[in-house]
N, C-alpha and C positions, 0 to 999 in steps of 0.2 A: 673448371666449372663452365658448363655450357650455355649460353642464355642465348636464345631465340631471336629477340631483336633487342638487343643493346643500348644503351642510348651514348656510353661510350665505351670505344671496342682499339686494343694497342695490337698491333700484330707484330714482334718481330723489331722493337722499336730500341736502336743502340744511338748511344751520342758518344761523339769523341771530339777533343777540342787537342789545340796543341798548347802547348807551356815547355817552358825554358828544359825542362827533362827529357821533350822527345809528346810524342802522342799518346794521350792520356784518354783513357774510355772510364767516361761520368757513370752511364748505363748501358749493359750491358744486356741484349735480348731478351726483352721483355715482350711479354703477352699475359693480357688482360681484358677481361670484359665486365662493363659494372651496366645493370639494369638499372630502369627509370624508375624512378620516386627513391632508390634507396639512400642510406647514409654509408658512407666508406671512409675508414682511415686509413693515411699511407704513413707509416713508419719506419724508423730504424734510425742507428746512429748518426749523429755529426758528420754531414761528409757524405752518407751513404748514395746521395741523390735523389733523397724524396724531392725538394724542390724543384730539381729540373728536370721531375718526370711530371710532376703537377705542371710545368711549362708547355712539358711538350704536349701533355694530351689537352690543353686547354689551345693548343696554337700559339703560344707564346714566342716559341721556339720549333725549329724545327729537326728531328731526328737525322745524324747521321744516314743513317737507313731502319727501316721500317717503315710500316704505315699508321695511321689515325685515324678515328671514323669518329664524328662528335656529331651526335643527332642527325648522323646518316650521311653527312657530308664531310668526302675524304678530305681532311686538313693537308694531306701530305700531299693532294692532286692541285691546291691550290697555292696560287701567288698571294704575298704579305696584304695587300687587301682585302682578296677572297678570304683570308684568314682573319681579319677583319672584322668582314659584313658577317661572319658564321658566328666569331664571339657577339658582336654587338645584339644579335638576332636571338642567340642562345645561352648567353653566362652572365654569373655575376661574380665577381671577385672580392672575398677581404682579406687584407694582407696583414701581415704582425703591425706595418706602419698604415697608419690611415688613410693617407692618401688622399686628404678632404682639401679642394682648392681654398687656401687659408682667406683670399678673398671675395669667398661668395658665402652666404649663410647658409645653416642648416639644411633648410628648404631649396636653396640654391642647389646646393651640393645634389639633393636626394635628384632634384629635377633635372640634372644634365646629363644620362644619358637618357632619358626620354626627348629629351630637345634634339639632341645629335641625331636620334633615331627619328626622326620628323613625329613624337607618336603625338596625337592631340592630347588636350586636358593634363598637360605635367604639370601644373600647380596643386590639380585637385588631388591625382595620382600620389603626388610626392608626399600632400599633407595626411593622405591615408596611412601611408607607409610609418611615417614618422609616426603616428598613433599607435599603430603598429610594434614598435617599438618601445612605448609609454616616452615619448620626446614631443610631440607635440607640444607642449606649453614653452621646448627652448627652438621651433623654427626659423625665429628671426634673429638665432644668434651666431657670432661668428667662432670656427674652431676654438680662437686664443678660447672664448670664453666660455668654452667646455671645459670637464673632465676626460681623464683620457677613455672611462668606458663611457662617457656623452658621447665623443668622437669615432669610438670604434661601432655603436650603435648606429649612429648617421652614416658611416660603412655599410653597416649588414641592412637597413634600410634603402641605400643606393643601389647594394647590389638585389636587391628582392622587385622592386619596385615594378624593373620589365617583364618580372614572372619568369625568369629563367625556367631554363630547362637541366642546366646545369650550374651549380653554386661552386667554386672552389674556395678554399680558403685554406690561407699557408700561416700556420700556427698562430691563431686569432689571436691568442690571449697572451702573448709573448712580452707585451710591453703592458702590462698590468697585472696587479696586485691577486693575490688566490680568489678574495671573495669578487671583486670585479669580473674577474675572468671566471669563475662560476657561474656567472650572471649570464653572462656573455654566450657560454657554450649552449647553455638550457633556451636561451633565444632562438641558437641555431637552428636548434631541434626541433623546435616549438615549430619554427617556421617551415623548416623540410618536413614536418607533418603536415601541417595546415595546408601548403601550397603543391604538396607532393614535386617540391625539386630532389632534383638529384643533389645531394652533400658528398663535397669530394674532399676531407679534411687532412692539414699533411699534420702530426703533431708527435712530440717523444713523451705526453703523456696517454700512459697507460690507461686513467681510467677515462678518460677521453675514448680511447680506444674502444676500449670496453662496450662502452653504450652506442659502437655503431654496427649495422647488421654485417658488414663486412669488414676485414683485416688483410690489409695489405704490405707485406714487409718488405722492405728492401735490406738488402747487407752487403757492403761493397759493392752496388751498381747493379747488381744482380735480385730476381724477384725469387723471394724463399719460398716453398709450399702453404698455401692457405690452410 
């Protein structure tokens, strides 16, 4: 598939790590390009390496060999800070675990990276977001005393709040219940519409899958035909 200007573009992109067997290739020569505002699933088996391609093309990690372009700047040209100041500037992350500082509140949580990022008004910002999400009435509470989709909500709020350019999230709904995690996915969308971010979801359900405009497979490390 060809897209003109990309918002994230893999070229070529292999990871290989060692273990006790000898040298082991996670991914295997990947290329990809996903357009801005869209929704993308990365699939396939246990193992196959959806996660540590969501790493790499997010900067998490860096490829063996290949390149990465995320909102036009080569991740694979930069050092672990440049890589950095590019997610800080342009992504949001929610992971299976929540990841919410268990001593700061709601609000706390939504407003830190707006603070890190020096942006003005993260109180007012933060309490938007939380609306947002229909959590405002729990801002001033702490994780313990959420639910676990209270908590994964205060996620998908933290990670909106700087307006990314790109959203990823590694199987949102992993550590909650069907109707929770129903709840949870319809947010996502809700919000990659509203905001027009890019949604980069890794997930092994299908109809997850289903409802995003792009499908991407992996199978043993390798990217299958679209």
């Amino acid at each position: 598939m060809s897209i003109a200007n990309p918002v994230l573009k893999a070229q070529q992109i292999s990871k290989q790590v060692n273990s006790p067997e000898g040298r082991l290739t996670i991914l295997d020569d990947v290329s990809l390009a996903i357009e801005a505002g869209c929704s993308a699933a990365v699939i396939g088996a246990s193992g196959a390496g959806k996660s540590t391609l969501l790493a790499l093309l997010a900067g998490l990690d860096e490829p063996t060999s290949g390149r990465v372009w995320l909102n036009g700047a080569e991740l694979t040209a930069l050092d672990e800070d440049g890589r950095a100041a590019v997610r800080a500037r342009h992504v949001g992350f929610v992971f299976q675990s929540f990841h919410l500082v268990p001593s700061l509140t709601a609000i706390e949580n939504v407003m830190l990276p707006l603070e890190l990022a020096g942006r003005p008004n993260a109180r007012q910002a933060a309490a938007q977001a939380l609306e947002q999400v229909n959590l405002g009435a729990r801002s001033k509470h702490y994780p313990r005393q959420l639910s676990g989709g209270e908590q994964q909500r205060v996620a998908i709020a933290r990670a909106f709040v700087t307006r990314p350019a790109l959203l990823f999230a590694d199987e949102p709904t992993g550590n909650l219940d069907a109707n929770t995690g129903a709840r949870i996915i319809e947010l996502l969308f809700e919000l990659n519409r509203a905001s027009e971010t890019t949604l980069v979801i890794v997930t092994h359900d299908p109809a997850i899958a289903q409802r995003c405009q792009r499908v991407i497979r992996i199978e043993a490390g390798r990217l299958v035909a679209e």
